[in-house]
C-alpha positions as CSV (number, residue, x, y, z in Angstrom):
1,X,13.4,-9.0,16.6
2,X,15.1,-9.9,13.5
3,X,16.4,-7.1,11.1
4,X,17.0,-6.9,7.7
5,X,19.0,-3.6,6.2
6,X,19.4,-2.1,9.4
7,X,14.9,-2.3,9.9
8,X,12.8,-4.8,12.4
9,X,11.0,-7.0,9.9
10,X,8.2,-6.2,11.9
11,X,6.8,-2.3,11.5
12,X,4.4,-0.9,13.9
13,X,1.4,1.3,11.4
14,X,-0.1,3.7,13.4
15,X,-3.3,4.6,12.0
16,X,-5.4,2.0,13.6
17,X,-5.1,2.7,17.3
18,X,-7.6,1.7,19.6
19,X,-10.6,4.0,20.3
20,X,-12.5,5.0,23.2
21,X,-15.7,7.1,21.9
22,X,-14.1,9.2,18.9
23,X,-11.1,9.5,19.9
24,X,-7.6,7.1,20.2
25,X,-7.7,5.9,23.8
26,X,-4.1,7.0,24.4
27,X,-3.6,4.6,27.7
28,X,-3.9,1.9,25.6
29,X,-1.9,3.3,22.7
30,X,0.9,4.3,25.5
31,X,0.9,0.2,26.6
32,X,0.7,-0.9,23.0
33,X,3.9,1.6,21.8
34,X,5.6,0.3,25.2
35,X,5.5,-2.9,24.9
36,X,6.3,-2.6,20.7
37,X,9.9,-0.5,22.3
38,X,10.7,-4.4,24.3
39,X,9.5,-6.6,21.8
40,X,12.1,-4.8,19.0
41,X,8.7,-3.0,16.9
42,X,10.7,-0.1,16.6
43,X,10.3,1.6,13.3
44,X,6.8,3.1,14.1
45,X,4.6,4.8,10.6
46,X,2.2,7.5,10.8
47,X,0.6,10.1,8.2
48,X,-0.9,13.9,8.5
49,X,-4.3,12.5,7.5
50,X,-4.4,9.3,10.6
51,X,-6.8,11.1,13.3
52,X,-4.9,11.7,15.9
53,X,-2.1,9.0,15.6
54,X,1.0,11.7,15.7
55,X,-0.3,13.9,18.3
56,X,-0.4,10.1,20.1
57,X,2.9,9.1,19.4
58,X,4.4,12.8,19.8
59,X,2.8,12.5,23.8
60,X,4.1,9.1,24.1
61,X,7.3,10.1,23.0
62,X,8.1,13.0,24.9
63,X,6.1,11.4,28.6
64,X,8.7,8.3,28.3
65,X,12.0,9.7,26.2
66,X,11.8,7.5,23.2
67,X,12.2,9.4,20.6
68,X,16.4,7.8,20.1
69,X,14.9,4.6,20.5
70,X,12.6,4.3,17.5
71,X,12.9,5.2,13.8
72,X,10.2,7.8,13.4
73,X,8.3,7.9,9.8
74,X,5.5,10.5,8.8
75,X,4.2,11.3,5.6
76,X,3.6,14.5,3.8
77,X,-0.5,15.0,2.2
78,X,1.2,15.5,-1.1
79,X,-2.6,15.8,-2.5
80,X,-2.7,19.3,-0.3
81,X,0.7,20.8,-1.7
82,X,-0.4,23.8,-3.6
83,X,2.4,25.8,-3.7
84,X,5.8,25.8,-2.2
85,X,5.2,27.6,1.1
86,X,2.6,24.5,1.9
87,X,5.7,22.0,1.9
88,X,7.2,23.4,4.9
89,X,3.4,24.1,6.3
90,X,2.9,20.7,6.7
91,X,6.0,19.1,7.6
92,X,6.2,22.1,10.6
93,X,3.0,21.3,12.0
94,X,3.6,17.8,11.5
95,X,6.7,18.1,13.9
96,X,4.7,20.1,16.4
97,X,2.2,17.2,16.6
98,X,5.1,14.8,17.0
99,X,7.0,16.6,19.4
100,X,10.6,16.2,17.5
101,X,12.8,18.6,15.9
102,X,13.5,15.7,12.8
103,X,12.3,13.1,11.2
104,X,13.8,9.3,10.5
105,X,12.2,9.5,7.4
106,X,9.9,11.6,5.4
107,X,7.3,9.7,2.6
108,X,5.3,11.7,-0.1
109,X,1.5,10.0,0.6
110,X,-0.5,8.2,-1.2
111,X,1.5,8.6,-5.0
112,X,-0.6,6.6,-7.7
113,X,1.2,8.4,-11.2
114,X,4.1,9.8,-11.6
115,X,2.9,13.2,-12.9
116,X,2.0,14.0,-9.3
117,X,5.8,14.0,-8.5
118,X,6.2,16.0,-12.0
119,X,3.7,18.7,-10.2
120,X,5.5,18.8,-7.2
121,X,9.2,18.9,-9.3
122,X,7.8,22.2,-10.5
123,X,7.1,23.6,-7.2
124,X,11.2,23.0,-6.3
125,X,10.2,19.8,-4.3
126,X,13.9,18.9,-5.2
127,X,15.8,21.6,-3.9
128,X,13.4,21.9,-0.8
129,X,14.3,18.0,0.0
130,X,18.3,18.9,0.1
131,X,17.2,22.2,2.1
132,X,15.4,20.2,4.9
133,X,17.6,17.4,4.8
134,X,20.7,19.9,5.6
135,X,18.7,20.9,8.1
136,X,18.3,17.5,9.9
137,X,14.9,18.1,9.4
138,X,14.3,14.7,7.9
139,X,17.1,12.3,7.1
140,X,15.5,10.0,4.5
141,X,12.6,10.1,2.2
142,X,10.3,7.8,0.6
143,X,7.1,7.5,-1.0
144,X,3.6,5.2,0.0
145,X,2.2,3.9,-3.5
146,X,-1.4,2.9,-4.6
147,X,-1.2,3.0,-8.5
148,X,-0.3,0.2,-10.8
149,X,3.5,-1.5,-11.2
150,X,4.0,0.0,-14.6
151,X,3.7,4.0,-12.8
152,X,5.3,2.5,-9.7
153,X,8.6,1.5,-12.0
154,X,8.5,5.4,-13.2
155,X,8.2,7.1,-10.1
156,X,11.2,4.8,-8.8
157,X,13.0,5.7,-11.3
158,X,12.2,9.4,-10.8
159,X,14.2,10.2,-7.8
160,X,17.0,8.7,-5.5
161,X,14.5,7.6,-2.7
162,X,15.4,5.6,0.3
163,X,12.5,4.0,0.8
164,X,9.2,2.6,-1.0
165,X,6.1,1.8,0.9
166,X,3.8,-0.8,-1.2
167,X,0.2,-2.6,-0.7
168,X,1.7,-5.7,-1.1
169,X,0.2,-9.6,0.1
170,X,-0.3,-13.0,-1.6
171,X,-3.8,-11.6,-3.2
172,X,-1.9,-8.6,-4.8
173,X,1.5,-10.2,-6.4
174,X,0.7,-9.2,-9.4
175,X,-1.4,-5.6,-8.7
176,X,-0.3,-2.6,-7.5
177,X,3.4,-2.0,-7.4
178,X,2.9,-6.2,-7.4
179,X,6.0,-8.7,-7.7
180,X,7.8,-6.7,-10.7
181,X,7.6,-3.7,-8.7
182,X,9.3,-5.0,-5.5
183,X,11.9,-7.0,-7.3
184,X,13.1,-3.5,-9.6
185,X,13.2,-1.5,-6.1
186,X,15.3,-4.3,-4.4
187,X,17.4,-3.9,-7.6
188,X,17.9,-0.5,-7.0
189,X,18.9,-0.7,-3.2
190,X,15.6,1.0,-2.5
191,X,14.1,-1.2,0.8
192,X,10.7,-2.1,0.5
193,X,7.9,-1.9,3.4
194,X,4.7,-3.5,2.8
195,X,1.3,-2.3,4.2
196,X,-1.9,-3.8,4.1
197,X,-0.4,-7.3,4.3
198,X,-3.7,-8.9,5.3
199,X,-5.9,-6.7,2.7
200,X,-7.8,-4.6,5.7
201,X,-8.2,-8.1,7.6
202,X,-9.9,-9.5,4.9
203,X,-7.1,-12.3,4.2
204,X,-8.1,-13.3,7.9
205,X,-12.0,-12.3,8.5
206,X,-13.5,-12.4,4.7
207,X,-11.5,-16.2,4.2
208,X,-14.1,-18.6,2.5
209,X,-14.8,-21.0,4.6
210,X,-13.2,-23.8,2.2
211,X,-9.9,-21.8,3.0
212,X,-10.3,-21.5,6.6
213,X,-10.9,-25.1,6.8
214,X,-7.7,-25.8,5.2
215,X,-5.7,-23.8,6.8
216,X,-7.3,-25.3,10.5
217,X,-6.4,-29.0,9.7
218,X,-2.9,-28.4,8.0
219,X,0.3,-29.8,10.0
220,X,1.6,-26.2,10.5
221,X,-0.6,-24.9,12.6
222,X,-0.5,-21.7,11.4
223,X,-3.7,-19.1,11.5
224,X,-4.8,-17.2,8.8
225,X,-2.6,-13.9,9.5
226,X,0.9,-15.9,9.7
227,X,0.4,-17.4,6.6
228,X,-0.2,-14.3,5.2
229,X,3.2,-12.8,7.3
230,X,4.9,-15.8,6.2
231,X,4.4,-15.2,2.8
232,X,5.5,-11.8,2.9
233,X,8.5,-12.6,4.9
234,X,9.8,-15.6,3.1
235,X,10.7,-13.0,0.1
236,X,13.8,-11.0,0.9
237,X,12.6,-8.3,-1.3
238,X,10.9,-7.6,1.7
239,X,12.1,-5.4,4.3
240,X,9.7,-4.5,6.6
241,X,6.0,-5.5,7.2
242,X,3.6,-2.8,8.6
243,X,0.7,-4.3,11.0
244,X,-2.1,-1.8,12.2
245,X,-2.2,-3.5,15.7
246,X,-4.6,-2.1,18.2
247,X,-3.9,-5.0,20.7
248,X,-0.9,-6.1,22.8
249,X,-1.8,-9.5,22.1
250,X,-2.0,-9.0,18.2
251,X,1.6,-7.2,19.0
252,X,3.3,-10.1,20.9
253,X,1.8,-12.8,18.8
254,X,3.1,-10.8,15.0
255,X,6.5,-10.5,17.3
256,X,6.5,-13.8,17.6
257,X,5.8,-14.9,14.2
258,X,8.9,-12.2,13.0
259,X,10.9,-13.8,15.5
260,X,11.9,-17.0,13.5
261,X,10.8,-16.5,9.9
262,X,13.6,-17.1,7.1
263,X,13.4,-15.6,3.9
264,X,13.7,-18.4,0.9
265,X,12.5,-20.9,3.7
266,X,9.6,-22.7,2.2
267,X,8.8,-25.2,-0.5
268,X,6.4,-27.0,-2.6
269,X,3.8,-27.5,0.8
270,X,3.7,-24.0,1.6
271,X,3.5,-22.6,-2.2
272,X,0.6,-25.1,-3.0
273,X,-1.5,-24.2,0.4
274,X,-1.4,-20.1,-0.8
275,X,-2.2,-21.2,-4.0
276,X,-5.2,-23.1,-2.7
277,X,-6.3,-20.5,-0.8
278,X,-6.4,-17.7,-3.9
279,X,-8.5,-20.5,-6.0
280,X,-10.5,-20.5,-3.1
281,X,-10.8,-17.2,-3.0
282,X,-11.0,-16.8,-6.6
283,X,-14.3,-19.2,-7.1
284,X,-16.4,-16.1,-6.7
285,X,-14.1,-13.9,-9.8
286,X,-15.7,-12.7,-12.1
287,X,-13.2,-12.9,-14.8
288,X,-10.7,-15.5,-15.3
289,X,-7.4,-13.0,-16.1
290,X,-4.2,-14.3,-14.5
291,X,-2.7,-10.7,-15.3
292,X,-0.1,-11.7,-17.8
293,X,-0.7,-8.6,-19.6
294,X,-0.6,-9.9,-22.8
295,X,-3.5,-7.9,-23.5
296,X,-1.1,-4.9,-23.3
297,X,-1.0,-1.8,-24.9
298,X,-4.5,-1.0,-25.5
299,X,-4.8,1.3,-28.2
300,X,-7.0,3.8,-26.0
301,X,-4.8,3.4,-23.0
302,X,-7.0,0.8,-21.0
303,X,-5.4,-1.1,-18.3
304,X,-6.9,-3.9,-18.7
305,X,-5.8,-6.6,-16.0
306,X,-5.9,-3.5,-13.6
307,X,-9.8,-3.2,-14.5
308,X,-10.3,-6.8,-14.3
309,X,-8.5,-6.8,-11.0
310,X,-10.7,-4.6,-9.1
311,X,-13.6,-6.3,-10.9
312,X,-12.6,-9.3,-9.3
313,X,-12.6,-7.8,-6.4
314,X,-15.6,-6.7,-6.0
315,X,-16.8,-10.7,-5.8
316,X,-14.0,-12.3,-4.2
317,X,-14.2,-9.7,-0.9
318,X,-16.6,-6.9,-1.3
319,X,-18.2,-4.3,-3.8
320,X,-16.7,-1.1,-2.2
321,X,-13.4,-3.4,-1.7
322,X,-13.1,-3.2,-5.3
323,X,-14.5,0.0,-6.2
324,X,-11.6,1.4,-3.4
325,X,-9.1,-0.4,-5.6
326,X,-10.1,1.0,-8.7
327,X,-10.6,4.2,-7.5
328,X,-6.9,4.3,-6.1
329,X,-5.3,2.2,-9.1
330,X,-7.1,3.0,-12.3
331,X,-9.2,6.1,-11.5
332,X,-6.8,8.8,-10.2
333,X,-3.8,8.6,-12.9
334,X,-2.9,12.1,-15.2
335,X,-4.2,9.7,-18.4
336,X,-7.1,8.0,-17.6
337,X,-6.8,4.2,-18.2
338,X,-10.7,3.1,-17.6
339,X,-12.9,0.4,-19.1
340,X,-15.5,2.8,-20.6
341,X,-12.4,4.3,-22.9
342,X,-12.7,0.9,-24.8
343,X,-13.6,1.1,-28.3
344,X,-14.3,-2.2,-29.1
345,X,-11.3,-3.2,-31.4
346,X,-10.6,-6.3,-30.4
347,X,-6.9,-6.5,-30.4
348,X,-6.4,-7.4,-26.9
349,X,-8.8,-10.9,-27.9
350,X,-6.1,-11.6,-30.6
351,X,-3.4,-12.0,-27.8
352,X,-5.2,-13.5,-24.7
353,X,-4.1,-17.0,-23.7
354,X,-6.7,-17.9,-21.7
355,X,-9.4,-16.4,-24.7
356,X,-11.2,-14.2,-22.3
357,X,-14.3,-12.2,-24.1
358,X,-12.3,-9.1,-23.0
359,X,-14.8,-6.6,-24.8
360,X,-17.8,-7.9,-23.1
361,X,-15.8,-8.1,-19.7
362,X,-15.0,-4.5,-19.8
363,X,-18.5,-3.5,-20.3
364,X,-19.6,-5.1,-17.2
365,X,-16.7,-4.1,-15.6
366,X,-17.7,-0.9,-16.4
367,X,-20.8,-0.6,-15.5
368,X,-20.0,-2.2,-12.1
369,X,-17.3,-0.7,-11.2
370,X,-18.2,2.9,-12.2
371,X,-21.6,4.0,-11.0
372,X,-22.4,7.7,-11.6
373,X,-21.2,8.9,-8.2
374,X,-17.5,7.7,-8.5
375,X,-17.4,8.7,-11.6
376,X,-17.8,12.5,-10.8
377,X,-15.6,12.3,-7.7
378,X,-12.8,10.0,-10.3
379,X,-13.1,13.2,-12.3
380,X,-13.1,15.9,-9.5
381,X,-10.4,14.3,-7.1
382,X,-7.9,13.6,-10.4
383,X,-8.1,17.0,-11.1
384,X,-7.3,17.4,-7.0
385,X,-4.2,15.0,-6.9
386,X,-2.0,15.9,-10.2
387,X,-3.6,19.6,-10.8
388,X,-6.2,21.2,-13.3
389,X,-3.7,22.3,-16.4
390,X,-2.7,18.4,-16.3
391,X,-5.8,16.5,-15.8
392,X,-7.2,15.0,-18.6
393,X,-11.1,14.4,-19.7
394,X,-13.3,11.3,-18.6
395,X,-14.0,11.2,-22.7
């Protein structure tokens, strides 16, 4: 297994372990984490919130003697931290379930603004960080992101972290933390893990068929997923990939693929074949915004190519696809930044290049992203995330 900054290229993400009824079948699990130790898959991610996936690896752990061998990584439900006292709550029972006195590294979950790292700053999250570390409870920590790349560049800048885990594949170079985003953190010595590389499996399962038939008659020979890998792995901004695999043979062939990629390694052939395959995908957007953010500030706070991003989405894979994405990215910062806060002034149009109608966009956009329901649990769960006193209104 290649390495790059001291990491396998390849990360094992543990939340999507095979099942047997409700529950992970752990013979299975056991042979997939086993043969993930030979292959080199050794940094191995998990989360409080993944049913059962550390009480797994904690039993596989502890049956076999492995916990030297891997890089363990957990994440703390930052979302749940009320007070101080629930800091070490969590990350004790989280160690119970593992079966370890200590951690590889330690990530705050699921961050989308940086005000929720301003909540937790109040509660002494600081000083309990250099009390656990001292500790050896944990020797690094990181953060998992889901906002957008301008919060992503403040809560890097926030902290000294040691590691950044991003959504992050050829469909989303320029959402989320995006391109920008990857490039400051590489900048800053901060490596950066990618998960959901093939968007859920859409990227391999939701392909249009144009695409897939593209892909089957070109030279390389590649399937969906490796170009997708490829991608990712041709960047060396890019430390380590996450895979959810819940198959040996899913493990051994992504091993394979990690085995003999090169970062900076293709050309014009490969670019153009990913950029056919986003027009393909991109025949069913809605709107035609190449995210160049020109549009940028809005007056009222909008985030514009974010909005017409998840609107996209919601055509080019699936409604609840995008209304996920704008849920994560646009719904759930401290200010809200959604479509229905546009008051129709039109400066945006005066500066798009590709003269979108961006008014009349973000009223469907609107209207289809934002359905009644999410709009109450938006309100309810921002509230949750980055705390009452600092929640704005919907208005």
């Amino acid at each position: 297994m290649q390495t790059r900054n001291g990491f396998p290229i390849l990360g094992f993400g543990c939340m999507r372990f095979a099942t047997k009824g409700r529950s992970i079948d752990f013979e299975k699990a056991e042979a997939q984490l086993l043969r993930a130790i030979e292959l080199g898959v050794t940094y191995w991610d998990t989360a409080y919130i993944y049913p059962g996936s550390e009480d797994t690896i904690g039993r596989v752990m502890e049956k076999h003697g492995l916990r030297d061998k891997i890089i363990l990584t957990t994440k703390l439900p930052q979302y749940l931290v009320k007070k101080r006292e629930d800091l070490d709550k969590y990350l004790d029972e989280e160690l119970r379930r593992l079966r370890t006195d200590h951690l590889d590294y330690y990530l705050f979950h699921h961050m989308t603004d940086v005000a929720q790292w301003e909540r937790l700053e109040a509660l002494g999250v600081r000083e309990w960080i250099a009390e656990k570390k001292s500790q050896g409870k944990f020797l690094h920590v990181g953060f998992s992101f889901h906002g957008n790349t301008e919060m992503y560049l403040k809560l890097l800048d926030a902290y000294g972290w040691e590691l950044s885990l991003v959504q992050y594949n050829y469909m989303d170079e320029h959402s989320q933390a995006g391109r920008e985003g990857i490039c400051a953190a590489y900048a800053k010595g901060v490596p950066v893990f990618i998960m959901e590389p093939l968007r859920g499996g859409k990227l391999v399962d939701l392909l249009p068929e144009k695409a897939k038939k593209q892909i089957a008659s070109d030279s390389h020979g590649w399937s969906p997923a490796e170009w997708a890998f490829r991608w990712l792995w041709n960047q060396k901004e890019v430390t380590c990939v996450l895979s959810g695999m819940n198959s040996i043979e899913m493990l051994e062939e992504n091993a394979r693929i990690a085995s003999d990629v090169k970062a900076g390694a293709w050309g014009e052939d490969e670019n153009a074949m990913i950029d056919r395959i986003r027009t393909y995908i991109n025949e069913n957007t809605k709107v035609g915004c190449t995210g160049c953010k020109y549009c940028l500030p809005c007056p009222r706070g909008v985030d514009i190519p974010g909005v017409f991003s998840c609107y996209n989405h919601m055509y080019s894979e699936s409604k609840g696809s995008g209304r996920k994405e704008y849920f994560q990215t646009i719904a759930l910062r401290l200010q809200p930044a959604d479509a229905a806060r546009c008051v129709e002034c039109g400066k945006c149009e005066q500066h798009c290049p590709q003269n979108i109608p961006i008014r009349q966009k973000l009223k469907e956009a609107s209207r289809a992203l934002q359905p009644m329901p999410y709009k109450v649990a938006a309100k309810f769960a921002r509230r949750f995330l980055v705390g009452k006193k600092k929640a704005t209104s919907d208005n």
